[in-house]
N, CA, C, O and CB atoms as a CASP TS submission, in Angstrom:
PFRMAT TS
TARGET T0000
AUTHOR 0000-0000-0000
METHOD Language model
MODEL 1
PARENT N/A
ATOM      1  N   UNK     1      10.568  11.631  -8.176  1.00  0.00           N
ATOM      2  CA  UNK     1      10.542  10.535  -9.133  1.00  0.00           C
ATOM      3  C   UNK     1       9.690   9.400  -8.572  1.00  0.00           C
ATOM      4  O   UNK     1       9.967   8.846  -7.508  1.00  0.00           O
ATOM      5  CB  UNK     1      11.979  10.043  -9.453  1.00  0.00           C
ATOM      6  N   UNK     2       8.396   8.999  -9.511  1.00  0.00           N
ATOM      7  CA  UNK     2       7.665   8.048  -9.423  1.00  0.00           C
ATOM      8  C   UNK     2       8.895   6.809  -9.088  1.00  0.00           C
ATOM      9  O   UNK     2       9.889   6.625  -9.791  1.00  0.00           O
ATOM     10  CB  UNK     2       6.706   7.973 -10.764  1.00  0.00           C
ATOM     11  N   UNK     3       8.452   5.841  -7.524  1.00  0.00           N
ATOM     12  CA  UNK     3       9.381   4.668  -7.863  1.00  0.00           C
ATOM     13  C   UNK     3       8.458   3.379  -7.887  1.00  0.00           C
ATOM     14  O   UNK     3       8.395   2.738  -6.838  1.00  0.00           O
ATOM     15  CB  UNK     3      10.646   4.503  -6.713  1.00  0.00           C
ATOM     16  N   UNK     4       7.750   2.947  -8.966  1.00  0.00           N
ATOM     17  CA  UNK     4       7.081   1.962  -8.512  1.00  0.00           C
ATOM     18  C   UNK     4       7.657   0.691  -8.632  1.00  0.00           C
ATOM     19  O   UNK     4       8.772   0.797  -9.142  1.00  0.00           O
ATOM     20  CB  UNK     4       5.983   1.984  -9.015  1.00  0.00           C
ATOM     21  N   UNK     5       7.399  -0.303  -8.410  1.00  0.00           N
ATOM     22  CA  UNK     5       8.024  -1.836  -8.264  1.00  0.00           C
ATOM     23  C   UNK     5       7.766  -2.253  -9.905  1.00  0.00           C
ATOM     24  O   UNK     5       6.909  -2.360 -10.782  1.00  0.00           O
ATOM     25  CB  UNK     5       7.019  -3.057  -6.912  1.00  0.00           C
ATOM     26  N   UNK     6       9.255  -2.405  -9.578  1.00  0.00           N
ATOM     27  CA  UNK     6       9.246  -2.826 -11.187  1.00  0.00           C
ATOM     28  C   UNK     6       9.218  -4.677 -11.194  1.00  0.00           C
ATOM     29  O   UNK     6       9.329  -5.165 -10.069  1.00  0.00           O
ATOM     30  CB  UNK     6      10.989  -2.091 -12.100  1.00  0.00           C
ATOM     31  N   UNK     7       9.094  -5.587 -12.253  1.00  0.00           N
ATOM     32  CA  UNK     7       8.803  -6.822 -12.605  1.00  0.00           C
ATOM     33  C   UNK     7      10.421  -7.403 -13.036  1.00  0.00           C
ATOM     34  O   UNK     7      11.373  -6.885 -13.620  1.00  0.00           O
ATOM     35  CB  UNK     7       7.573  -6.804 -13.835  1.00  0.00           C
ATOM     36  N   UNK     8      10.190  -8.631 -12.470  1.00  0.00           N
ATOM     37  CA  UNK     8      11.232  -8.977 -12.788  1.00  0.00           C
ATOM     38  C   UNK     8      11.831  -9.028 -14.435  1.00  0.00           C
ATOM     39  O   UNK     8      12.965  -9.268 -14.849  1.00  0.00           O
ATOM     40  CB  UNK     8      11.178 -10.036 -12.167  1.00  0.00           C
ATOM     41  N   UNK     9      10.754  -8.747 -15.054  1.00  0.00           N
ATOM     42  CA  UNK     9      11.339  -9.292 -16.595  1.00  0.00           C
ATOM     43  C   UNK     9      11.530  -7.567 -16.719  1.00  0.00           C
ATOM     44  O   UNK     9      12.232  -7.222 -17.670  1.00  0.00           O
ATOM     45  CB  UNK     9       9.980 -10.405 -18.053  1.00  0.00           C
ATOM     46  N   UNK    10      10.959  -6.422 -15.829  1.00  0.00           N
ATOM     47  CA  UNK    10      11.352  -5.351 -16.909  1.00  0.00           C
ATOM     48  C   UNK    10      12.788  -4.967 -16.016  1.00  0.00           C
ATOM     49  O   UNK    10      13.455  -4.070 -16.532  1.00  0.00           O
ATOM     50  CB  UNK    10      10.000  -3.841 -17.198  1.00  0.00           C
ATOM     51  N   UNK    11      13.178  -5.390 -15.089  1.00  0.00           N
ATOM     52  CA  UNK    11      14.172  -5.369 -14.208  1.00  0.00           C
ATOM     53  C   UNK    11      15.737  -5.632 -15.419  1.00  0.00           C
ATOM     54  O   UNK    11      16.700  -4.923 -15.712  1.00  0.00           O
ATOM     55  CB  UNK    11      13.771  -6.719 -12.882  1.00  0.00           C
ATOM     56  N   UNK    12      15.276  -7.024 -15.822  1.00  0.00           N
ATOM     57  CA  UNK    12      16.203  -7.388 -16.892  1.00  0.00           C
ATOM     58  C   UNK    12      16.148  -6.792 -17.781  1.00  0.00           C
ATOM     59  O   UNK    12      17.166  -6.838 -18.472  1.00  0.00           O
ATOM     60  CB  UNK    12      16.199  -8.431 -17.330  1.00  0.00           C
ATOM     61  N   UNK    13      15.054  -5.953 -18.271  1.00  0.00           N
ATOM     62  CA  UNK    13      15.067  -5.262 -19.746  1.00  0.00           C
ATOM     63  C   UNK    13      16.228  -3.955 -19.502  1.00  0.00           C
ATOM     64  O   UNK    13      17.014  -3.453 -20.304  1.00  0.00           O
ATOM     65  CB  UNK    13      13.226  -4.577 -20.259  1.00  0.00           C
ATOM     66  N   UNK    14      15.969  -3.648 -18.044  1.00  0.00           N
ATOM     67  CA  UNK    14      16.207  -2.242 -17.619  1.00  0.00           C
ATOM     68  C   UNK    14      17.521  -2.582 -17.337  1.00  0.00           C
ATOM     69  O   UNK    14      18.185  -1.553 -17.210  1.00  0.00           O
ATOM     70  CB  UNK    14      15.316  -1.547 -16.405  1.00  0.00           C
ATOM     71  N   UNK    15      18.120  -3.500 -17.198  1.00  0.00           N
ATOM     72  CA  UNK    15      19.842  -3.904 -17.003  1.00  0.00           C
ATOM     73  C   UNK    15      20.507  -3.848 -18.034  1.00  0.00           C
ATOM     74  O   UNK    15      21.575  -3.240 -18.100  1.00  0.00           O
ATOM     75  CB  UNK    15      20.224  -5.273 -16.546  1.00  0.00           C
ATOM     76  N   UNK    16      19.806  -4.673 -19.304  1.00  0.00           N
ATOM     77  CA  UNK    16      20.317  -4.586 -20.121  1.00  0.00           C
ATOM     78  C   UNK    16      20.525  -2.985 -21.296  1.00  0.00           C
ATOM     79  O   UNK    16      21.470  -2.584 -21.975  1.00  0.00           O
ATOM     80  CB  UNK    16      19.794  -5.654 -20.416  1.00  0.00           C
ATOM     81  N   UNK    17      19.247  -2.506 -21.071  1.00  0.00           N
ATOM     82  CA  UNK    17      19.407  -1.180 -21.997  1.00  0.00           C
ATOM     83  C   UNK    17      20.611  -0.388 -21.042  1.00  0.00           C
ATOM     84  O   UNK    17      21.355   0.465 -21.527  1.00  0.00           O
ATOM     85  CB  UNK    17      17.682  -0.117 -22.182  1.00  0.00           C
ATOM     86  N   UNK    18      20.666  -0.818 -19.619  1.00  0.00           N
ATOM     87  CA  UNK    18      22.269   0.018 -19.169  1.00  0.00           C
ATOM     88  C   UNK    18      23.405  -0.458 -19.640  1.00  0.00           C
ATOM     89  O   UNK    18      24.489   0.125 -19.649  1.00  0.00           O
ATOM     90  CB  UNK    18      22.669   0.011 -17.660  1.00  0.00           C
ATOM     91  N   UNK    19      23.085  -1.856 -20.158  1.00  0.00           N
ATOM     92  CA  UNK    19      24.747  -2.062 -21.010  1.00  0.00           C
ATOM     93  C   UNK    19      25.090  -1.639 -22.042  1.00  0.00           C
ATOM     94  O   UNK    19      26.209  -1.872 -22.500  1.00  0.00           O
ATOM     95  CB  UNK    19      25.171  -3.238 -21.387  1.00  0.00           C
ATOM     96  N   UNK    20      23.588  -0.424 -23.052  1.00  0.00           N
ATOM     97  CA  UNK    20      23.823  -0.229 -24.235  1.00  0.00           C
ATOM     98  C   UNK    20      22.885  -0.762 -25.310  1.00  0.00           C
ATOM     99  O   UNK    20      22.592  -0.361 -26.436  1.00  0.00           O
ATOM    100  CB  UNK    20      24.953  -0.623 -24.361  1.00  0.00           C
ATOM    101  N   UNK    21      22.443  -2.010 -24.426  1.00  0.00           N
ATOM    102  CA  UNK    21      22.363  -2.842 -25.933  1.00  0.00           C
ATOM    103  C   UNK    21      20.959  -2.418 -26.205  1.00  0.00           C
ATOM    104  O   UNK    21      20.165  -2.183 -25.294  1.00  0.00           O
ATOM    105  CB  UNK    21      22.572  -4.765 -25.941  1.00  0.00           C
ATOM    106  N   UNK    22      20.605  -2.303 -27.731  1.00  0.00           N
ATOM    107  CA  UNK    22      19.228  -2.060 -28.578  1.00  0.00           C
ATOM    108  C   UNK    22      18.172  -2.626 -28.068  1.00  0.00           C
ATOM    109  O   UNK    22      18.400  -3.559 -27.298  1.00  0.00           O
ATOM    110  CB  UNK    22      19.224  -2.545 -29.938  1.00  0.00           C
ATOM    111  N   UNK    23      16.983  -2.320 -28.280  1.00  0.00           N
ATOM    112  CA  UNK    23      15.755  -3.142 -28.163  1.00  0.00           C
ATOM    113  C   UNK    23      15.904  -4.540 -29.135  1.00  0.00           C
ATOM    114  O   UNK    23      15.371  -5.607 -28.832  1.00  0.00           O
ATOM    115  CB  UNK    23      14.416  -2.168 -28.642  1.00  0.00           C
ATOM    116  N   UNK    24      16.511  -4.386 -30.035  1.00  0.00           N
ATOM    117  CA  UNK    24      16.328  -5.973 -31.260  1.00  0.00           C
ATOM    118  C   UNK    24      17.783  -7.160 -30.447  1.00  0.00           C
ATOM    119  O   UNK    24      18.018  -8.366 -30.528  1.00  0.00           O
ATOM    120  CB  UNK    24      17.036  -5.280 -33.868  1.00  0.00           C
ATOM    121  N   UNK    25      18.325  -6.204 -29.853  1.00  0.00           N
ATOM    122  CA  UNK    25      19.693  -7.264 -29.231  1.00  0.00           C
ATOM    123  C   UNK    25      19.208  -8.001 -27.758  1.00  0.00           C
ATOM    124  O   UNK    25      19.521  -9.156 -27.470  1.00  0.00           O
ATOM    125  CB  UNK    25      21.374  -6.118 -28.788  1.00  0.00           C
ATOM    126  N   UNK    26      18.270  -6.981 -26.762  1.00  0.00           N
ATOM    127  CA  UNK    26      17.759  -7.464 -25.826  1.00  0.00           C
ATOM    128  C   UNK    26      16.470  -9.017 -26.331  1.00  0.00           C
ATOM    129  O   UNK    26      16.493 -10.204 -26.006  1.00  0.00           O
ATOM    130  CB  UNK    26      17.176  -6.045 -25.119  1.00  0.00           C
ATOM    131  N   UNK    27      15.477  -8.196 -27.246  1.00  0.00           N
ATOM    132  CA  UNK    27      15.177  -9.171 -27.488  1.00  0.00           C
ATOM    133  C   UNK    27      15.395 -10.338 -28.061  1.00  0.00           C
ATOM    134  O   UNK    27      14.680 -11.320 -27.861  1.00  0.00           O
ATOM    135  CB  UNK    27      14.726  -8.964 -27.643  1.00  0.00           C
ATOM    136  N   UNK    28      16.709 -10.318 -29.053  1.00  0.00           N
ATOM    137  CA  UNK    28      17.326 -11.628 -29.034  1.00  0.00           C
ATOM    138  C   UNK    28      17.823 -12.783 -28.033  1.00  0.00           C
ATOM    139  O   UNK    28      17.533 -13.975 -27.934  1.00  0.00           O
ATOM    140  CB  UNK    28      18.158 -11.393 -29.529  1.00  0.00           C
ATOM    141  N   UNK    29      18.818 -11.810 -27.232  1.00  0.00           N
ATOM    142  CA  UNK    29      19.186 -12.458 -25.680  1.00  0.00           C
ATOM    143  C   UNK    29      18.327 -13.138 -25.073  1.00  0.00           C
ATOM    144  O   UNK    29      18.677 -14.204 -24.565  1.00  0.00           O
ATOM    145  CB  UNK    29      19.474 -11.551 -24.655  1.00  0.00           C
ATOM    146  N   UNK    30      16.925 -12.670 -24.972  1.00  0.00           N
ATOM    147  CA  UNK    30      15.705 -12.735 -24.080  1.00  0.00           C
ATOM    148  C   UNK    30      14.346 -13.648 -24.998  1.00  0.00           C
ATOM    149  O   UNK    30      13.126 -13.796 -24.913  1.00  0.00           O
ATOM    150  CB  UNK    30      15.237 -10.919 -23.676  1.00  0.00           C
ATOM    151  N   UNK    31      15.227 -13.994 -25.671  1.00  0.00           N
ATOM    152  CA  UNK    31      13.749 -14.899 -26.784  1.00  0.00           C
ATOM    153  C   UNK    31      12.413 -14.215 -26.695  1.00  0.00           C
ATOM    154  O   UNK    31      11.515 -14.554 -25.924  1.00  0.00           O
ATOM    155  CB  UNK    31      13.234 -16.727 -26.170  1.00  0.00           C
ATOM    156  N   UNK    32      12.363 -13.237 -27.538  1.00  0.00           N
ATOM    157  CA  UNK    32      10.805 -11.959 -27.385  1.00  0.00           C
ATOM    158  C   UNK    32      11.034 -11.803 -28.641  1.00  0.00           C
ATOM    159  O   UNK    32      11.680 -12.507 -29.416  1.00  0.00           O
ATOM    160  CB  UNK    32      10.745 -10.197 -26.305  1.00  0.00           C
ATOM    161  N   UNK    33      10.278 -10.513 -28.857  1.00  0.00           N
ATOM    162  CA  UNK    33       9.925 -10.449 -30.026  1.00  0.00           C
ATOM    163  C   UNK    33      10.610  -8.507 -29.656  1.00  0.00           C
ATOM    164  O   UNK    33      10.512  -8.068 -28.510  1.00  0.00           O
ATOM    165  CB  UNK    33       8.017 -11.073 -30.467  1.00  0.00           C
ATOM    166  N   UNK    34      11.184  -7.697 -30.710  1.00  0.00           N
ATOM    167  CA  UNK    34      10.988  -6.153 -29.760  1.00  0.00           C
ATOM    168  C   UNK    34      10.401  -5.643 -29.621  1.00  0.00           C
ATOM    169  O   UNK    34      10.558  -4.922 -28.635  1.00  0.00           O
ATOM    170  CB  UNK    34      11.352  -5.243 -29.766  1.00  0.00           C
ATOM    171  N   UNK    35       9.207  -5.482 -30.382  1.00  0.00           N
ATOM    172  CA  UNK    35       7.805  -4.950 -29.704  1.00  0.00           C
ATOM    173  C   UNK    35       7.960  -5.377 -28.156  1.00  0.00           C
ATOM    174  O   UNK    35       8.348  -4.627 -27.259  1.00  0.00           O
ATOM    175  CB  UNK    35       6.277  -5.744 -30.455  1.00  0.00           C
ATOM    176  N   UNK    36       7.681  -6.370 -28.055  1.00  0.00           N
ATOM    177  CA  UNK    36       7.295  -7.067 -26.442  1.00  0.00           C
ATOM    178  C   UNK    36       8.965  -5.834 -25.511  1.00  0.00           C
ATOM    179  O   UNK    36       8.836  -5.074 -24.551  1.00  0.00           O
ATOM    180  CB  UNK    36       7.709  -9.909 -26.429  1.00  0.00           C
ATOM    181  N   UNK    37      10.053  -6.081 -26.175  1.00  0.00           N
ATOM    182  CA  UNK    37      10.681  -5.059 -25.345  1.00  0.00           C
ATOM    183  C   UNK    37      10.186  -3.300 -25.440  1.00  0.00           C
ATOM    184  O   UNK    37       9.859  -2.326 -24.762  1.00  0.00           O
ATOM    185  CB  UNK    37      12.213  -5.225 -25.761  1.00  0.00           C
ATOM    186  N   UNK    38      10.320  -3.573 -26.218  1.00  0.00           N
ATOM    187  CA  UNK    38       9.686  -1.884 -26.565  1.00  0.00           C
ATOM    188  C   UNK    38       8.648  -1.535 -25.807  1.00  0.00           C
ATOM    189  O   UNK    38       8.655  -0.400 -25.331  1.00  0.00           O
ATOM    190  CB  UNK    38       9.071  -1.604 -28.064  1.00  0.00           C
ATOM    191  N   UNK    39       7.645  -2.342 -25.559  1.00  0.00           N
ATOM    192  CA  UNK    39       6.123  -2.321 -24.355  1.00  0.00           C
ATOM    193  C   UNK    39       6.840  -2.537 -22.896  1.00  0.00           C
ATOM    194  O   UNK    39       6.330  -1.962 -21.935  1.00  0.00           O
ATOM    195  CB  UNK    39       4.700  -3.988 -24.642  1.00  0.00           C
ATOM    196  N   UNK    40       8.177  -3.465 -22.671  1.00  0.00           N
ATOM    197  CA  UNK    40       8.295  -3.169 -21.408  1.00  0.00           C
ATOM    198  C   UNK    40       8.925  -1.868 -20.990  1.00  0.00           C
ATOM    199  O   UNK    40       8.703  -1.349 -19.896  1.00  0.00           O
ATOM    200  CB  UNK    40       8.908  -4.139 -20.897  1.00  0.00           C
ATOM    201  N   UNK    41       9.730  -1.356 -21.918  1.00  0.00           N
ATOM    202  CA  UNK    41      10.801   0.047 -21.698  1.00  0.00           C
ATOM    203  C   UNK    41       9.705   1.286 -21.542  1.00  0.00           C
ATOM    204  O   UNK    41       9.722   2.246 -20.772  1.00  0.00           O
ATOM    205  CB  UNK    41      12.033   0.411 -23.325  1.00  0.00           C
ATOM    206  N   UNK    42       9.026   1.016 -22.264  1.00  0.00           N
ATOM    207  CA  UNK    42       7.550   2.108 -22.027  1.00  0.00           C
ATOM    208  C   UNK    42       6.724   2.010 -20.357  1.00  0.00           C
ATOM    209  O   UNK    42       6.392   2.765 -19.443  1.00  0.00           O
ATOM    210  CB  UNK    42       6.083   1.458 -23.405  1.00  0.00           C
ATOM    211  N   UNK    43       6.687   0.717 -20.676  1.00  0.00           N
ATOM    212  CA  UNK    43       6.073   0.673 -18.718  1.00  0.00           C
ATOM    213  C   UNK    43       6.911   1.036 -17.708  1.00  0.00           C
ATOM    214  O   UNK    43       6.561   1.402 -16.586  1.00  0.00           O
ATOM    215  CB  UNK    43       5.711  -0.866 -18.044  1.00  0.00           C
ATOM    216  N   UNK    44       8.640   0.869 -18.352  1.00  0.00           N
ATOM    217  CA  UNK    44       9.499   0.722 -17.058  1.00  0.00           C
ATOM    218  C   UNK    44       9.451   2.907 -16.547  1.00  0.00           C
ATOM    219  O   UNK    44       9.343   3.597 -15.533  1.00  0.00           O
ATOM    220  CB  UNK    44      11.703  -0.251 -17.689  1.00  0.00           C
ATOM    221  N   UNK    45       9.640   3.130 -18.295  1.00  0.00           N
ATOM    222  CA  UNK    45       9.904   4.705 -18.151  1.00  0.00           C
ATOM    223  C   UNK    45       8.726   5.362 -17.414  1.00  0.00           C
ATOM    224  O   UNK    45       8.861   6.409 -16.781  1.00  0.00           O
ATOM    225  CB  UNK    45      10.070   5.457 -19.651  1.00  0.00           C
ATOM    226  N   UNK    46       7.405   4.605 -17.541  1.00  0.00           N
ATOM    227  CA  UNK    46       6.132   5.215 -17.130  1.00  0.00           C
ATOM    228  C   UNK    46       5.980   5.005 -15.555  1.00  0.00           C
ATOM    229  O   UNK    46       5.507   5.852 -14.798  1.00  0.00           O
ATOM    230  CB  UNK    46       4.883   4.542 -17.958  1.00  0.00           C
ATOM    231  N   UNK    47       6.585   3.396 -15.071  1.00  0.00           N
ATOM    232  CA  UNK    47       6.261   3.271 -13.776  1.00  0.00           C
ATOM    233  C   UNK    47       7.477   4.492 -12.809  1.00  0.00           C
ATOM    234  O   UNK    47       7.238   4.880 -11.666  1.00  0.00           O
ATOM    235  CB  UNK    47       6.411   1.440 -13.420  1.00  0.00           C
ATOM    236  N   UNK    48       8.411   4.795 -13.415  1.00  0.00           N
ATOM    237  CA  UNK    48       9.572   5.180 -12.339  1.00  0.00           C
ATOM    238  C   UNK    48       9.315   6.815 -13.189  1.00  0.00           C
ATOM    239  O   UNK    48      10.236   7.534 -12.801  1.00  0.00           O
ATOM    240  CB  UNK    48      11.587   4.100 -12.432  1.00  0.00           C
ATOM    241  N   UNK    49       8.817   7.247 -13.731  1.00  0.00           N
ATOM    242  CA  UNK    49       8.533   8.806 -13.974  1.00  0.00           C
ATOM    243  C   UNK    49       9.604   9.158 -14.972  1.00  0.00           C
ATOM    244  O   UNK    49       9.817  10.369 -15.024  1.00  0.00           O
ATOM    245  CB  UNK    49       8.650   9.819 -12.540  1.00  0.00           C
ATOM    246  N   UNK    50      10.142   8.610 -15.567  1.00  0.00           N
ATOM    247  CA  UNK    50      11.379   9.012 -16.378  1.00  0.00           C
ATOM    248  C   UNK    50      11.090   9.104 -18.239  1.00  0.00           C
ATOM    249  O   UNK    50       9.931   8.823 -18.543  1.00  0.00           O
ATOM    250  CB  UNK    50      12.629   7.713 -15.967  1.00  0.00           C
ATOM    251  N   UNK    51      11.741   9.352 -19.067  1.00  0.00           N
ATOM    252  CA  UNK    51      11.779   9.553 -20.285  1.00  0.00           C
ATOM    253  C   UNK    51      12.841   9.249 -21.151  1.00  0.00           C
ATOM    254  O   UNK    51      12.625   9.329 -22.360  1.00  0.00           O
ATOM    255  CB  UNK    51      11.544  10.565 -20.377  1.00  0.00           C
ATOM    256  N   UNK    52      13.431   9.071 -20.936  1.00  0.00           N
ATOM    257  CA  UNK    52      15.240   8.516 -21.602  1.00  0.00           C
ATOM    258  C   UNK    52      16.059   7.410 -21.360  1.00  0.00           C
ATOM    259  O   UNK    52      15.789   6.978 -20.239  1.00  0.00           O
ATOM    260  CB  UNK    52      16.332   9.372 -21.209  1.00  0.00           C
ATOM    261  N   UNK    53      16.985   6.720 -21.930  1.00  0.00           N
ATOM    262  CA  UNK    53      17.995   5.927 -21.131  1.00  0.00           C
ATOM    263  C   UNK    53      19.281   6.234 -20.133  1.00  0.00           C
ATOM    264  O   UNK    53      20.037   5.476 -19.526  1.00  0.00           O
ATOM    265  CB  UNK    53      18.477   5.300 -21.993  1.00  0.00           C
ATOM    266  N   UNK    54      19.200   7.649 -20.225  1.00  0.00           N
ATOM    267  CA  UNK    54      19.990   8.214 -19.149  1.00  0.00           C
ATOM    268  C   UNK    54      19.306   8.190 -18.005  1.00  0.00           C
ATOM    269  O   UNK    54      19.814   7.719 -16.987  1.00  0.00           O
ATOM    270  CB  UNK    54      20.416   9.504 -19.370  1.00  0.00           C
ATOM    271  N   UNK    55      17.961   8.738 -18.029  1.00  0.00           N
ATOM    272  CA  UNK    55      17.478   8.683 -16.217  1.00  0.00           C
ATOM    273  C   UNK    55      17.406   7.230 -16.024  1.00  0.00           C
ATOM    274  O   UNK    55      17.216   6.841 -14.871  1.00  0.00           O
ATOM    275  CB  UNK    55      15.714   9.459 -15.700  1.00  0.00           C
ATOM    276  N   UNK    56      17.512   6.477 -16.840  1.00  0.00           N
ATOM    277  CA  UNK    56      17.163   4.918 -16.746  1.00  0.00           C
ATOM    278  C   UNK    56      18.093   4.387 -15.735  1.00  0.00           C
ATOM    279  O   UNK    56      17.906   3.829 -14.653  1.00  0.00           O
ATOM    280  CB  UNK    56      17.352   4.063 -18.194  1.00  0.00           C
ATOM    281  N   UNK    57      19.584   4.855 -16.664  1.00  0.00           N
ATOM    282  CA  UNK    57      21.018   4.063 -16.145  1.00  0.00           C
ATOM    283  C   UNK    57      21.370   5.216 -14.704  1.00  0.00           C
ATOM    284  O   UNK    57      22.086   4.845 -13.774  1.00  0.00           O
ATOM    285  CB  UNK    57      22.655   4.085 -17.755  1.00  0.00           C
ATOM    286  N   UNK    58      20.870   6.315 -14.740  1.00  0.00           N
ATOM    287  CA  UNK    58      20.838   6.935 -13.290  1.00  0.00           C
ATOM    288  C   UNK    58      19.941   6.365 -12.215  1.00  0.00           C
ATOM    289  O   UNK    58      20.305   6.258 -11.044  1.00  0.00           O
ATOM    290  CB  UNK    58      20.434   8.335 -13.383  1.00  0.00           C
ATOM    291  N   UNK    59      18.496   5.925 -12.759  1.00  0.00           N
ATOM    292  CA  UNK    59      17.558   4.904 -11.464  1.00  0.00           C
ATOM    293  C   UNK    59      18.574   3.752 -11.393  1.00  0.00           C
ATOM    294  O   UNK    59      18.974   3.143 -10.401  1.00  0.00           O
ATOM    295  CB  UNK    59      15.649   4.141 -12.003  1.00  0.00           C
ATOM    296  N   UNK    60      18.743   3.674 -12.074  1.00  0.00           N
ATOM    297  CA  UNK    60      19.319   2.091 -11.636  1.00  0.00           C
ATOM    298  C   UNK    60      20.968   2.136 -11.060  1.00  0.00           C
ATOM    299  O   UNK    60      21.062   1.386 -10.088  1.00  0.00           O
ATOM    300  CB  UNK    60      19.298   0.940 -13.236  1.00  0.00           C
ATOM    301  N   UNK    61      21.931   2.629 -11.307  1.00  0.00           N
ATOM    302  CA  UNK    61      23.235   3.221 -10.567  1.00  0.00           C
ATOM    303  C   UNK    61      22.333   3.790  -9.041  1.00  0.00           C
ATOM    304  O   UNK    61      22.924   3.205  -8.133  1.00  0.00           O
ATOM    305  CB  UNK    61      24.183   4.798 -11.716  1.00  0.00           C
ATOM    306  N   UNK    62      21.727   4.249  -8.704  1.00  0.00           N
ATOM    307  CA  UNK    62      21.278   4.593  -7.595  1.00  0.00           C
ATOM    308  C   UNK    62      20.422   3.296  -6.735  1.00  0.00           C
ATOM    309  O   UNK    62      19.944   3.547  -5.629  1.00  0.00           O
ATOM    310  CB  UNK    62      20.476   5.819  -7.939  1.00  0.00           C
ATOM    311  N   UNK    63      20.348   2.553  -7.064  1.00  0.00           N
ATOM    312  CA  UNK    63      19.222   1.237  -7.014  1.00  0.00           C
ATOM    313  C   UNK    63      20.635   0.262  -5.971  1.00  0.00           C
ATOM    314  O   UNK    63      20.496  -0.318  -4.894  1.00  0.00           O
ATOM    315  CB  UNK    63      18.591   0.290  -9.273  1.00  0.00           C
ATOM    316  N   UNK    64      21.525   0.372  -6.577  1.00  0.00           N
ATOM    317  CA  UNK    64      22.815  -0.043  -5.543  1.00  0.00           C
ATOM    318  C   UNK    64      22.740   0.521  -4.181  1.00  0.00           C
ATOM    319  O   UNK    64      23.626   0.277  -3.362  1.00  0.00           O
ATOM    320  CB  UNK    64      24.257   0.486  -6.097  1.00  0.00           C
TER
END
């Protein structure tokens, strides 16, 4: 698994899609627009080699 350094803002994107919450709820929380989340969840899945929100909430449970 690709691990590249992720950004602090997709760090938060990537916390929050582990609590569940939608792309339109993050970007509410986060004053964006969801496109703008939707472009970071794409970079986050692209920088760390993954495809889903399960390998997501597994990189990140392992990130502890």
């Amino acid at each position: 698994m690709k691990q590249e350094k992720l950004t602090e803002r997709e760090l938060q994107i990537a916390k929050e899609c582990c609590k569940g919450k939608s792309s339109r709820s993050i970007a509410d929380v986060l004053g964006i627009s969801k496109r703008t989340v939707d472009s970071h969840k794409s970079n986050i899945y692209h920088k760390l080699g993954i495809s889903n929100n399960i390998e997501l909430i597994h990189f990140m449970y392992n990130l502890k």
